[in-house]
KEKE-3310 file (N, C-alpha, C; in steps of 0.2 Angstrom, whole numbers, plus 5000, padded with zeros to 4 digits):
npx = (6436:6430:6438:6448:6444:6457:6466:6468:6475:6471:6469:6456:6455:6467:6468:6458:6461:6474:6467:6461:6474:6477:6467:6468:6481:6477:6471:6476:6477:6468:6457:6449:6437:6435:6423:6419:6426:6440:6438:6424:6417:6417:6426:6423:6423:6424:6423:6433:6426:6421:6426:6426:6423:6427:6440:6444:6456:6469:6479:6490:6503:6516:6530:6540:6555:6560:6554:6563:6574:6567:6565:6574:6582:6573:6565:6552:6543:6547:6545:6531:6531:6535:6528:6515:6522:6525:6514:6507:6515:6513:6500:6501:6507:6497:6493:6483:6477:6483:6469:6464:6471:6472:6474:6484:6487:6496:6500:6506:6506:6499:6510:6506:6513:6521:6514:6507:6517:6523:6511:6510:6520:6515:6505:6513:6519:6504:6501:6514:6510:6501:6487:6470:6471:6462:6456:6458:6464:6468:6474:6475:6484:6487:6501:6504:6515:6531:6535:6537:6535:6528:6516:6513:6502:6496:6485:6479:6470:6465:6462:6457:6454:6446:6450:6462:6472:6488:6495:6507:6504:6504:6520:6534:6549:6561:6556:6561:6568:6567:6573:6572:6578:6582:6578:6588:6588:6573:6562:6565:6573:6578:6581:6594:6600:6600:6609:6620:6627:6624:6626:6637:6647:6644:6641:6634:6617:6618:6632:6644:6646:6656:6661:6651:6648:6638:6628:6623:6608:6605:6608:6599:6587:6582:6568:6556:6556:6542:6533:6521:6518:6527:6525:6512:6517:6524:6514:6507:6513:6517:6505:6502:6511:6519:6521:6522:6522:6534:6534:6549:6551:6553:6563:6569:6575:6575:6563:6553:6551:6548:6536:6530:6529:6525:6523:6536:6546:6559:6571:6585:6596:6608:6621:6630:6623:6617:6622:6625:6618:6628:6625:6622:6636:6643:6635:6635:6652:6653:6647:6651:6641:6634:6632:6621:6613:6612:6605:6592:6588:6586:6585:6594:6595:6586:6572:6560:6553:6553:6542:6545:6538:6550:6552:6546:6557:6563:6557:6550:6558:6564:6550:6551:6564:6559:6549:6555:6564:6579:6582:6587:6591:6590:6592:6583:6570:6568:6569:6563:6560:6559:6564:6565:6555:6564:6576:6572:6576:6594:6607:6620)
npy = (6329:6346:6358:6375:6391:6395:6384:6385:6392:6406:6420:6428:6438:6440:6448:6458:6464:6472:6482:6488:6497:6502:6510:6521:6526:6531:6542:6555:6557:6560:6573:6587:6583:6570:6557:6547:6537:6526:6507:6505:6497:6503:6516:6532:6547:6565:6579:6591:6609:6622:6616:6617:6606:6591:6580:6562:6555:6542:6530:6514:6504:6495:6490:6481:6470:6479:6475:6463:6467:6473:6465:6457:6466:6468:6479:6489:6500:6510:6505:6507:6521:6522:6514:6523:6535:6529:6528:6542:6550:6544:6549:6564:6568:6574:6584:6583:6584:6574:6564:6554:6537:6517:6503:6486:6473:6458:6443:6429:6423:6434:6446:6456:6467:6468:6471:6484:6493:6493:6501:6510:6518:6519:6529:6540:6542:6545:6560:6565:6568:6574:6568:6559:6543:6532:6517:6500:6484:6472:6454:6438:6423:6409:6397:6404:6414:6415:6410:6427:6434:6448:6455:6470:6481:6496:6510:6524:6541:6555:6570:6584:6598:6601:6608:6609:6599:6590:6587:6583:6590:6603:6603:6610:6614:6619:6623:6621:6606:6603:6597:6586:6582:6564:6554:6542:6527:6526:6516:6506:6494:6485:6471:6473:6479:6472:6461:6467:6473:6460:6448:6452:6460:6452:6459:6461:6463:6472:6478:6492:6502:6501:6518:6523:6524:6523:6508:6493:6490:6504:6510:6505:6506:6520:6532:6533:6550:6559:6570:6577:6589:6598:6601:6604:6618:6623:6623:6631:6643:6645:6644:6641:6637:6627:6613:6599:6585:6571:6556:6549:6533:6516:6511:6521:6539:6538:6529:6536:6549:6553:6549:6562:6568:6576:6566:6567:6574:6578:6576:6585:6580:6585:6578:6583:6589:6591:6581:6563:6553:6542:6529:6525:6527:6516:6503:6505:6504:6493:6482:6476:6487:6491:6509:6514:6503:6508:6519:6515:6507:6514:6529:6536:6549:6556:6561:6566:6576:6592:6598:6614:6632:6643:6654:6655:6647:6651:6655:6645:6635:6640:6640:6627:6626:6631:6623:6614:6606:6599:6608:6608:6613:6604:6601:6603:6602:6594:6594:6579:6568:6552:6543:6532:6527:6526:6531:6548:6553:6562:6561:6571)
npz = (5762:5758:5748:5746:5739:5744:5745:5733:5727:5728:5736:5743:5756:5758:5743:5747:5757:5750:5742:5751:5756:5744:5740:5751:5747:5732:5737:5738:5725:5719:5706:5704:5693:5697:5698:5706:5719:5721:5722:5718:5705:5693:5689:5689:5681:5677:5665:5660:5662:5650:5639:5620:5610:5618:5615:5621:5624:5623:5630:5631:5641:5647:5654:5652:5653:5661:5672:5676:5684:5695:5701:5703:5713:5723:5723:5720:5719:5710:5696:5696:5693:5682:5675:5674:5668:5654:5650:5650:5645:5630:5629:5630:5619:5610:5615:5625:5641:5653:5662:5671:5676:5676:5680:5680:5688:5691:5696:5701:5714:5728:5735:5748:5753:5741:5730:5736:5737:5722:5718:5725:5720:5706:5711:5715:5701:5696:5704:5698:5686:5686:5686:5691:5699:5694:5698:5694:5692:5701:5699:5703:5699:5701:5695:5685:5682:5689:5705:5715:5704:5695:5682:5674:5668:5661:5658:5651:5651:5643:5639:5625:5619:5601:5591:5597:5595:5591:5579:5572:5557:5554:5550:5544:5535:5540:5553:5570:5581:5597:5611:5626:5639:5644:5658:5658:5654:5654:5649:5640:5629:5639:5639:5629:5638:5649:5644:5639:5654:5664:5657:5647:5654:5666:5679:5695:5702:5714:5710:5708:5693:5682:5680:5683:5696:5703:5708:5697:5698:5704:5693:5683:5688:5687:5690:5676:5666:5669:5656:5658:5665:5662:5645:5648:5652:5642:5631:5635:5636:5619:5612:5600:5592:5593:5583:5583:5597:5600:5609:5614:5614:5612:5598:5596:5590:5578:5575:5581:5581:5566:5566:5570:5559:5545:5528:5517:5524:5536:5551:5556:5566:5578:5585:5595:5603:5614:5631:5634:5642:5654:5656:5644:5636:5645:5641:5624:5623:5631:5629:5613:5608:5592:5584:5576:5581:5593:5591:5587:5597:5608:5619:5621:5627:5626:5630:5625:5611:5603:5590:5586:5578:5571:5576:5590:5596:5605:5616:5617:5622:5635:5642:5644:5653:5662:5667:5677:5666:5657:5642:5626:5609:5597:5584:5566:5555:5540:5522:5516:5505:5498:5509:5518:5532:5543:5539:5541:5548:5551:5555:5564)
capx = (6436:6430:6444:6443:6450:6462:6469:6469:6482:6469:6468:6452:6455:6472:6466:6454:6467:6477:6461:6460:6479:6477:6460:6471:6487:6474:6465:6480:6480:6462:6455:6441:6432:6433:6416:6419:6433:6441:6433:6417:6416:6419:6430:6419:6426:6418:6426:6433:6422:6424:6428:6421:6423:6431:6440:6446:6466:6471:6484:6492:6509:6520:6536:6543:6559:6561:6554:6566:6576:6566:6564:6583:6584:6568:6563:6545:6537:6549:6541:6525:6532:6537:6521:6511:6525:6526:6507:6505:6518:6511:6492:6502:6510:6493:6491:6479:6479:6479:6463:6465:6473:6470:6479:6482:6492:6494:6505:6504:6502:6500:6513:6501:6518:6525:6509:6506:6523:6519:6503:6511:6526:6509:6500:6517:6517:6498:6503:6518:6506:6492:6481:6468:6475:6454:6456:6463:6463:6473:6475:6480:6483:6491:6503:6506:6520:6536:6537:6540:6534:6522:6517:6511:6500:6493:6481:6476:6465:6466:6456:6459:6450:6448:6455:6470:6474:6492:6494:6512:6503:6508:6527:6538:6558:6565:6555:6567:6566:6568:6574:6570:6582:6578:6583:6592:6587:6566:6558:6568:6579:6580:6583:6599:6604:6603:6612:6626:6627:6623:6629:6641:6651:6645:6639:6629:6612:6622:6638:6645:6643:6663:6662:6644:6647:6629:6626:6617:6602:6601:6607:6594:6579:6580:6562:6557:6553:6534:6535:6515:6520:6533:6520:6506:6519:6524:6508:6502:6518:6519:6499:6500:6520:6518:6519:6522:6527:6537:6539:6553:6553:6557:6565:6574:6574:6574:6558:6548:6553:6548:6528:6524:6530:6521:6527:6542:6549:6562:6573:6592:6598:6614:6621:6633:6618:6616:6627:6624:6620:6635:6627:6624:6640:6642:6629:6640:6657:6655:6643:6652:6635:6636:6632:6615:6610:6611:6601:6586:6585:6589:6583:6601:6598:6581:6565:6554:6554:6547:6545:6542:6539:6560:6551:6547:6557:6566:6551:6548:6565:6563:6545:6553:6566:6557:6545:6562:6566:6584:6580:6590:6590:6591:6589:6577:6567:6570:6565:6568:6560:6558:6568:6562:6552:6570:6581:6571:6580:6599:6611:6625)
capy = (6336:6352:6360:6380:6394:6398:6381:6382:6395:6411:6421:6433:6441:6446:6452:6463:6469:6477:6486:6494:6503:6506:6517:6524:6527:6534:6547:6559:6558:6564:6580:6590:6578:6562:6558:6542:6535:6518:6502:6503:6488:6507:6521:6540:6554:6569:6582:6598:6613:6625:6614:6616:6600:6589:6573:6558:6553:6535:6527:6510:6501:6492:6492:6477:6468:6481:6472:6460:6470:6476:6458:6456:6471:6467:6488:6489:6506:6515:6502:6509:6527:6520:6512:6529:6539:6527:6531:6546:6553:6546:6552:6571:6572:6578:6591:6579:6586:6568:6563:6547:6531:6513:6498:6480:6471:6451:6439:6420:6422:6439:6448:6463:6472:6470:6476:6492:6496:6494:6505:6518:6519:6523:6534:6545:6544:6548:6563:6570:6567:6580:6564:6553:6535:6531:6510:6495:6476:6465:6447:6430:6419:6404:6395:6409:6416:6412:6416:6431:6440:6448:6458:6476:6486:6502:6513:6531:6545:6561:6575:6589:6603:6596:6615:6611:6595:6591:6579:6586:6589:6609:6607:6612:6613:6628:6622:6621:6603:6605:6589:6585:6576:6557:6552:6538:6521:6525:6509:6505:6494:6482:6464:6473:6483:6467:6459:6468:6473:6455:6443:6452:6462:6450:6460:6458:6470:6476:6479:6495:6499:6504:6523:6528:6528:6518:6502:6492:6491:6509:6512:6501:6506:6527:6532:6537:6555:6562:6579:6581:6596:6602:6600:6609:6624:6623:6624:6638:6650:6646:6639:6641:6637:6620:6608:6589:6580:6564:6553:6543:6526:6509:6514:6531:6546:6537:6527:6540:6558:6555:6549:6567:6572:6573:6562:6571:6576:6574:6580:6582:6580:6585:6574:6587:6597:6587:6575:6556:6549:6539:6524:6523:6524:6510:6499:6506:6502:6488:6476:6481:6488:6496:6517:6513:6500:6510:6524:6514:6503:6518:6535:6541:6554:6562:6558:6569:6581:6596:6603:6623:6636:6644:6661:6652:6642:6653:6654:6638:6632:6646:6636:6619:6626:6636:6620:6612:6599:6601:6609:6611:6614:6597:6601:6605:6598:6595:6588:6569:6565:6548:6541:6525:6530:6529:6536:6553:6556:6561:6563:6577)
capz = (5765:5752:5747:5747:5732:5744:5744:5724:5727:5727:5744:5743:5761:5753:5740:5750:5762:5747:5741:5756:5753:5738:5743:5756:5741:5727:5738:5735:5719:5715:5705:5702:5691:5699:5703:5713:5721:5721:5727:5715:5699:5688:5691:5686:5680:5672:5658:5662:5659:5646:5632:5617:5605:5621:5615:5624:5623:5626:5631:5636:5639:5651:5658:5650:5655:5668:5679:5680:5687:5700:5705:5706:5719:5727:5723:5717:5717:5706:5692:5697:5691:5674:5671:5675:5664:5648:5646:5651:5639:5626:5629:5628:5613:5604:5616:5629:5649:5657:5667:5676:5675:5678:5683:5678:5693:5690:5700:5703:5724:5730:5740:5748:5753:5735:5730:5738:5732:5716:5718:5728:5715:5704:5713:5714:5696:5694:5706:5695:5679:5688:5684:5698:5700:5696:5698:5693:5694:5704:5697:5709:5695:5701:5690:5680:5685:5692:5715:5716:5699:5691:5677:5673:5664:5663:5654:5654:5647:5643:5634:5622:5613:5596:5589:5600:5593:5587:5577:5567:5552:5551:5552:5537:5535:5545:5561:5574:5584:5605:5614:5632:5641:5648:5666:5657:5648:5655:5651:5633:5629:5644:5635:5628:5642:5654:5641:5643:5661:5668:5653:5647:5659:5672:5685:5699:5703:5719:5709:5706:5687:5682:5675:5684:5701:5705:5706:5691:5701:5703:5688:5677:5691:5687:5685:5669:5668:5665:5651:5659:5667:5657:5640:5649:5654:5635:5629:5639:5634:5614:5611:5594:5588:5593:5578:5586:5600:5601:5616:5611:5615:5610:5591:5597:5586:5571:5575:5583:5578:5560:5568:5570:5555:5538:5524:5515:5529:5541:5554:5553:5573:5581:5590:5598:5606:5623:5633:5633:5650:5655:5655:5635:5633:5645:5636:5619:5623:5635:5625:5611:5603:5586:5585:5574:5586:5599:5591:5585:5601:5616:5619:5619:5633:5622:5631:5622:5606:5603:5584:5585:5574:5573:5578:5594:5598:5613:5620:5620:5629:5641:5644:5648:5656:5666:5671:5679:5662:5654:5634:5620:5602:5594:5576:5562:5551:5533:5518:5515:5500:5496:5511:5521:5541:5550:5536:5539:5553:5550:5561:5561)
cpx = (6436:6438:6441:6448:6457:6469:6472:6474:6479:6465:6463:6451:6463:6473:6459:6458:6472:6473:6461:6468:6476:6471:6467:6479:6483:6470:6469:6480:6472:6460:6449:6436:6431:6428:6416:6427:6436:6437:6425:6418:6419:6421:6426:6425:6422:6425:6428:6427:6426:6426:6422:6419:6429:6434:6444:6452:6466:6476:6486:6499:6509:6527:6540:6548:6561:6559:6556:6572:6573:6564:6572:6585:6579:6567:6559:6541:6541:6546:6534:6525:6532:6529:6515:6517:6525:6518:6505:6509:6518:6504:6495:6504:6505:6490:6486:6483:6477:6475:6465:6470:6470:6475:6480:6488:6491:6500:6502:6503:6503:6502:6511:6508:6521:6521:6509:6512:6525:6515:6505:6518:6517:6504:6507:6518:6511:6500:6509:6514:6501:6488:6478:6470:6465:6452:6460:6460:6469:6470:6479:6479:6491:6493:6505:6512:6526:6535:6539:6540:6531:6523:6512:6510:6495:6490:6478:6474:6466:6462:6461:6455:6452:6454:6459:6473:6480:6492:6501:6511:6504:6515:6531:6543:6559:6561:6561:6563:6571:6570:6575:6576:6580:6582:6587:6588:6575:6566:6558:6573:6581:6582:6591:6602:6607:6606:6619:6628:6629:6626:6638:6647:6652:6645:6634:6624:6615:6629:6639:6645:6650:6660:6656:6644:6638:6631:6622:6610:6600:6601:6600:6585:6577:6573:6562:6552:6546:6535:6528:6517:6522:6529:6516:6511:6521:6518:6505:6506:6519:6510:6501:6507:6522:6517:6517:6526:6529:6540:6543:6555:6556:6558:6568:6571:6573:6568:6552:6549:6548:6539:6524:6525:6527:6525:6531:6544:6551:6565:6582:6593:6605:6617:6626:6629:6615:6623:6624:6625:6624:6631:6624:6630:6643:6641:6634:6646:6658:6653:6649:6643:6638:6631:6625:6613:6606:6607:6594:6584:6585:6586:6588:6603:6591:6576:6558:6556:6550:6548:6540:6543:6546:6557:6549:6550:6561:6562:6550:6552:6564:6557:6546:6557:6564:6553:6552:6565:6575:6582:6587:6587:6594:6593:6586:6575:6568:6567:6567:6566:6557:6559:6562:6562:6561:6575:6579:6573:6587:6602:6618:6628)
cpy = (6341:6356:6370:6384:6397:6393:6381:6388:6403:6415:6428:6439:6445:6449:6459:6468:6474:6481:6491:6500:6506:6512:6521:6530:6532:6540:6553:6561:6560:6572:6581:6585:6571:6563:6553:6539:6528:6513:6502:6497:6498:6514:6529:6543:6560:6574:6588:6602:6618:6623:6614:6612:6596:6581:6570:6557:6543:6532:6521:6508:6498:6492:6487:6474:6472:6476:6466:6460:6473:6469:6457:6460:6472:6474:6487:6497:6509:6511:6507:6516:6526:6518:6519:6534:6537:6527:6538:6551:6552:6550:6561:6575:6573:6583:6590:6583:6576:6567:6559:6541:6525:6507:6491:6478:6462:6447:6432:6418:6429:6440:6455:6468:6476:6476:6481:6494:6499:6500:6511:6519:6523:6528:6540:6547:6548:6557:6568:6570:6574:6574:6559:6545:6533:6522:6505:6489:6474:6458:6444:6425:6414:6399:6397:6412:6415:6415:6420:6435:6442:6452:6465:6479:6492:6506:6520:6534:6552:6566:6583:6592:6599:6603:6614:6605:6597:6588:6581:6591:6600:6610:6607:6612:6620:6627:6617:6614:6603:6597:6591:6580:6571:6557:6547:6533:6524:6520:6504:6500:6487:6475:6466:6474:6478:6462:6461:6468:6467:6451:6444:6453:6458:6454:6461:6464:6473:6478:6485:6494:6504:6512:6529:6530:6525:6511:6499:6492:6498:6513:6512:6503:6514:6527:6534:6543:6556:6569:6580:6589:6601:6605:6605:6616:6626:6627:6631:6644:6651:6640:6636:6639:6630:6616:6601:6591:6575:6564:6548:6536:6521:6510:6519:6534:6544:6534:6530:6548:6558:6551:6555:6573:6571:6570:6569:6575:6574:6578:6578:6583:6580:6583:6576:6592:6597:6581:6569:6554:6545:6531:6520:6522:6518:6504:6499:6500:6494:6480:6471:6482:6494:6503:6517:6508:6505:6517:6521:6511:6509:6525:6541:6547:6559:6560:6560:6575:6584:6600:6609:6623:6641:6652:6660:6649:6645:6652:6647:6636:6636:6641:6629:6618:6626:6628:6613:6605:6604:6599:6609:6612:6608:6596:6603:6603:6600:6592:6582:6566:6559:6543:6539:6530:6528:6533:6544:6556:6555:6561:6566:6577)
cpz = (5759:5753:5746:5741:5736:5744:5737:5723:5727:5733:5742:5748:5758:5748:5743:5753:5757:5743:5743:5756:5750:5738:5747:5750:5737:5730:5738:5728:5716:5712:5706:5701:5691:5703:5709:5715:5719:5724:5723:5709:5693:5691:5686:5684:5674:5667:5661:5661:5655:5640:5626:5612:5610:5616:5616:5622:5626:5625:5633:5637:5646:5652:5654:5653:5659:5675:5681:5683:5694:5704:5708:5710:5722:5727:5718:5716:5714:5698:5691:5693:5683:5670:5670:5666:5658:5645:5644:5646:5632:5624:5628:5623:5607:5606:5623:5638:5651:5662:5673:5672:5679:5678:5683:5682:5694:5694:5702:5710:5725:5737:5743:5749:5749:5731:5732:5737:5727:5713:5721:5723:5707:5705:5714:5705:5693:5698:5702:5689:5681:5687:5690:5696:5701:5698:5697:5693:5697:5705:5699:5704:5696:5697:5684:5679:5691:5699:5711:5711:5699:5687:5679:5669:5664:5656:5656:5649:5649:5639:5633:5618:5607:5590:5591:5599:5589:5586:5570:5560:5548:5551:5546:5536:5537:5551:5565:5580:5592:5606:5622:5635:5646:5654:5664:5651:5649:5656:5643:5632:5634:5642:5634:5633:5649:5652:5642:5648:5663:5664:5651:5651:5666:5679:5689:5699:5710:5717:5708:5696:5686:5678:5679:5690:5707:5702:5699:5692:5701:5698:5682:5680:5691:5682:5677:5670:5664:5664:5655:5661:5663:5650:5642:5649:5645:5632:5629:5636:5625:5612:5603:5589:5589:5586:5581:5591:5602:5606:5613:5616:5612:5601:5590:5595:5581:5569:5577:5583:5571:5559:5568:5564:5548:5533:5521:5517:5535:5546:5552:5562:5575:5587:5596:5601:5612:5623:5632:5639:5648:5655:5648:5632:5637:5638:5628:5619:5626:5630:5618:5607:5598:5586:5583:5576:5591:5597:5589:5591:5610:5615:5619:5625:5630:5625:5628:5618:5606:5596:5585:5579:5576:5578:5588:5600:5604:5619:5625:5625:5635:5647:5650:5652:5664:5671:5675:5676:5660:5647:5631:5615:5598:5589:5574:5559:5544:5526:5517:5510:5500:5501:5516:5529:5541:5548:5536:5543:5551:5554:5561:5565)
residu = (UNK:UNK:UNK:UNK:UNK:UNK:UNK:UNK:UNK:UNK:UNK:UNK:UNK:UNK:UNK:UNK:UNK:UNK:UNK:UNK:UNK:UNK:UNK:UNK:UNK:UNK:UNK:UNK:UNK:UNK:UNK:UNK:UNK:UNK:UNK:UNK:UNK:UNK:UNK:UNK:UNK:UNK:UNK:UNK:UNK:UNK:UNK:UNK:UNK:UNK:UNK:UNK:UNK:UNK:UNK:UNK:UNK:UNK:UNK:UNK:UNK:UNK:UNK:UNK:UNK:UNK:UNK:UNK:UNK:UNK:UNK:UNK:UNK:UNK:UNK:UNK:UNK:UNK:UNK:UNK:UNK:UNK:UNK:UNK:UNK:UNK:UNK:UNK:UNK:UNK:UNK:UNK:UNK:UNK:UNK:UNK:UNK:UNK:UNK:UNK:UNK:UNK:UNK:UNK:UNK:UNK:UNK:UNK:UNK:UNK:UNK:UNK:UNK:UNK:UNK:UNK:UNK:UNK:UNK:UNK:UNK:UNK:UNK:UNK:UNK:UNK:UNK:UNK:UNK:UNK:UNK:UNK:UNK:UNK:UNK:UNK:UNK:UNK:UNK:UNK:UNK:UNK:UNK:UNK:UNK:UNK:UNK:UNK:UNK:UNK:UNK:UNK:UNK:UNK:UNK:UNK:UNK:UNK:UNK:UNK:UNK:UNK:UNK:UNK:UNK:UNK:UNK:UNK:UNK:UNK:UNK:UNK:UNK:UNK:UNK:UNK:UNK:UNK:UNK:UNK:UNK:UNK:UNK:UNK:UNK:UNK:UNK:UNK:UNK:UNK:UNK:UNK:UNK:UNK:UNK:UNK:UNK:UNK:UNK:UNK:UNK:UNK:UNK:UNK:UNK:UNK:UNK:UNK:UNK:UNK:UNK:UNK:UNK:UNK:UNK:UNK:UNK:UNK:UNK:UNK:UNK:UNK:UNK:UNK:UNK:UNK:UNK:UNK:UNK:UNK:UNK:UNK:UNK:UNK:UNK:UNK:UNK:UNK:UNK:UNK:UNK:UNK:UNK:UNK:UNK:UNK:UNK:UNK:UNK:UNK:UNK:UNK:UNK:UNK:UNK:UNK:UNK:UNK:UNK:UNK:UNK:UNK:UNK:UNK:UNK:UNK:UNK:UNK:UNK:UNK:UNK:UNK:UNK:UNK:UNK:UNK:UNK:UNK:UNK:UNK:UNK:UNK:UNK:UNK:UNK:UNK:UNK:UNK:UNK:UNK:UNK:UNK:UNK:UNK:UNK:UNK:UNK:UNK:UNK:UNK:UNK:UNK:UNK:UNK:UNK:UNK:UNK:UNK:UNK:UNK:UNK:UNK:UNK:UNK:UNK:UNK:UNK:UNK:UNK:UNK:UNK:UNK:UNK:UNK:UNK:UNK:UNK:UNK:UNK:UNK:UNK:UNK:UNK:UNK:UNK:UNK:UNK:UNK:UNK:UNK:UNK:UNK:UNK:UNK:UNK:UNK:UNK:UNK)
# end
C-alpha cells in the first residue's frame, strides 16, 4: 500500500487550516503600505511618502529558553509578544518606524490551536509595534522536536530618513542617560532564571514564587514590553537631542549601553535611580547569584536607554512618560579612556 506525507508525520490539510487564522489574526494589524496581504509566496509593502533618503532597518531574534517555560504552563501567545518585541526594539534604536514583520513557526507535529496562539500573541505584538504582521512560515518537521515543542523566530523591517539616523555617534560627557523601565526579566536570562527557580528553589510552574505574590509561570511568562511607541513619542518632542538608543538585552547595561556610545566613552549609572522588579532580587538572593552576574546576564529592571542632550533631557522624560512608560534619570555619560566594552559602564 503507498504510504502518504501524512503518514511520514507531515499534515498538509493542517497546515492549510492554520493559514487560514492566521489571515483572519494579521488582517488587524495592517497599515497604509501593505500592498498585499497574507497568503501569497511574498509579503508587499511599500515606503512611506515624504521621505527623502529612505532606509531599510532590520532586525531578527528569538525568544530562547522562554519557551520552555511556556511549554511547562501550556500558555503560548504571550511568547508570541516577546518575539514581535525583541525585534522590534532593536530595529528602533536608530530612530527606524517599524513596517512589518515575519514569522518563523517550526514544530515536529503541528498543534493548529498551539499555533494560532502563538500567532495571535504576534499579531498583538505587531499591533502594539504600529507594524503589519506581513507573513511567515510554518514548519511540520517531524523528528525534530520533542511532542509538544517548537521553536521561534522572527524578523522585522523598519525605515528611516537617512538625516535622522542615530547611530550614538554625537554623544559626549554631560549627556544625561534616561532609562525605561522593563516589565521584568523580557526575554534574557532564561537558562539562569529556570535554574534557580525550578533547580534550585525547587518550584513547580504553578507554585507561588515566595516574595512576588505570582506564581513562576506567570512570573517568568510577563511579556516583554515594546518602546515603539514610546520612541516614536520621544522622537517627535526632542527630534534633534536624541544621541542613542539601547535595548538592553542579553549582557545588561554593561554589554549594550556602551554599543551606542563612541569609543572613549562611557556612562556612569545609578543604581539608586529606579527600583528592581522583585523578581531579580529573587533570582539574586535565592540562586545565590553574584551582583556582577546579575548585571551583565539581566536587564535589572532597564529595558531601554535613552542618552539625551542634558538641556533636554526633561523633555524627553515628560515624552516617555507622557506615552505611558515608567522614565527616569539613570546617569550620564562620561569619559572611560582606555577601559574594556563592559568596564565603560560604572555603576554608583
Amino acid at each position: 500500500m503507498a504510504i502518504t506525507y501524512s503518514q511520514a508525520g507531515v499534515d498538509i490539510d493542517r497546515g492549510d487550516a492554520l493559514v487560514e487564522r492566521i489571515k483572519r489574526l494579521a488582517k488587524p494589524t495592517r497599515i497604509p503600505e501593505v500592498i498585499a496581504d497574507v497568503g501569497g509566496f511574498a509579503g508587499l509593502c511599500g515606503l512611506p511618502p515624504g521621505m527623502v533618503e529612505p532606509v531599510l532597518v532590520s532586525g531578527t531574534d528569538g525568544v530562547g529558553t522562554k519557551l520552555k517555560v511556556a511549554f511547562m504552563a501550556g500558555v503560548h501567545d504571550t511568547v508570541g509578544i516577546d518575539l514581535v518585541a525583541m525585534c522590534v526594539n532593536d530595529v528602533i534604536t536608530v530612530g527606524a518606524r517599524p513596517l512589518f514583520f515575519l514569522d518563523y513557526f517550526a514544530t515536529g507535529k503541528l498543534d493548529i490551536d498551539v499555533g494560532e496562539a502563538v500567532v495571535r500573541g504576534i499579531a498583538e505584538g505587531c499591533k502594539q509595534a504600529g507594524c503589519a504582521l506581513l507573513g511567515g512560515e510554518t514548519a511540520e518537521l517531524p523528528g525534530m522536536y520533542a511532542p509538544g515543542e517548537y521553536d521561534l523566530a522572527g524578523f522585522a523591517v523598519g525605515v528611516v530618513d537617512r538625516a535622522k539616523l542615530l547611530d550614538g555617534s554625537r554623544a559626549k560627557p554631560g549627556d544625561v542617560v534616561l532609562g525605561v523601565a522593563s516589565s521584568g526579566l523580557h526575554s534574557n536570562g532564561y537558562s539562569l532564571a529556570r535554574k534557580v527557580l525550578f533547580d534550585v528553589m525547587g518550584l513547580g510552574i504553578g507554585d507561588q514564587v515566595p516574595g512576588l505574590g505570582r506564581t513562576a509561570g506567570e512570573a517568568l511568562l510577563t511579556p516583554t514590553k515594546i518602546y515603539a511607541r514610546a520612541v516614536r513619542e520621544l522622537l517627535a518632542a526632542v527630534p534633534d537631542a536624541v544621541r542613542g538608543l539601547s535595548h538592553v538585552t542579553g549582557g545588561g547595561l554593561p554589554g549594550n549601553l556602551p554599543r551606542v556610545l563612541p569609543d572613549g566613552l562611557g556612562a556612569r549609572v545609578h543604581l539608586d535611580a529606579f527600583e528592581r522588579p522583585a523578581i531579580f532580587r529573587v533570582i539574586g538572593e535565592r540562586g545565590p547569584v553574584e551582583e556582577a552576574e546579575m548585571r551583565r546576564t539581566f536587564n535589572l529592571g532597564v529595558g531601554l536607554v535613552v542618552v539625551v542632550a542634558p538641556e533636554a533631557a526633561g523633555a524627553a522624560l515628560a515624552a516617555l512618560q507622557g506615552a505611558g512608560e515608567e522614565a527616569f534619570r539613570l546617569g550620564e555619560v562620561i569619559a572611560s579612556g582606555d577601559a574594556s566594552f563592559e568596564e565603560r559602564v560604572v555603576f554608583a
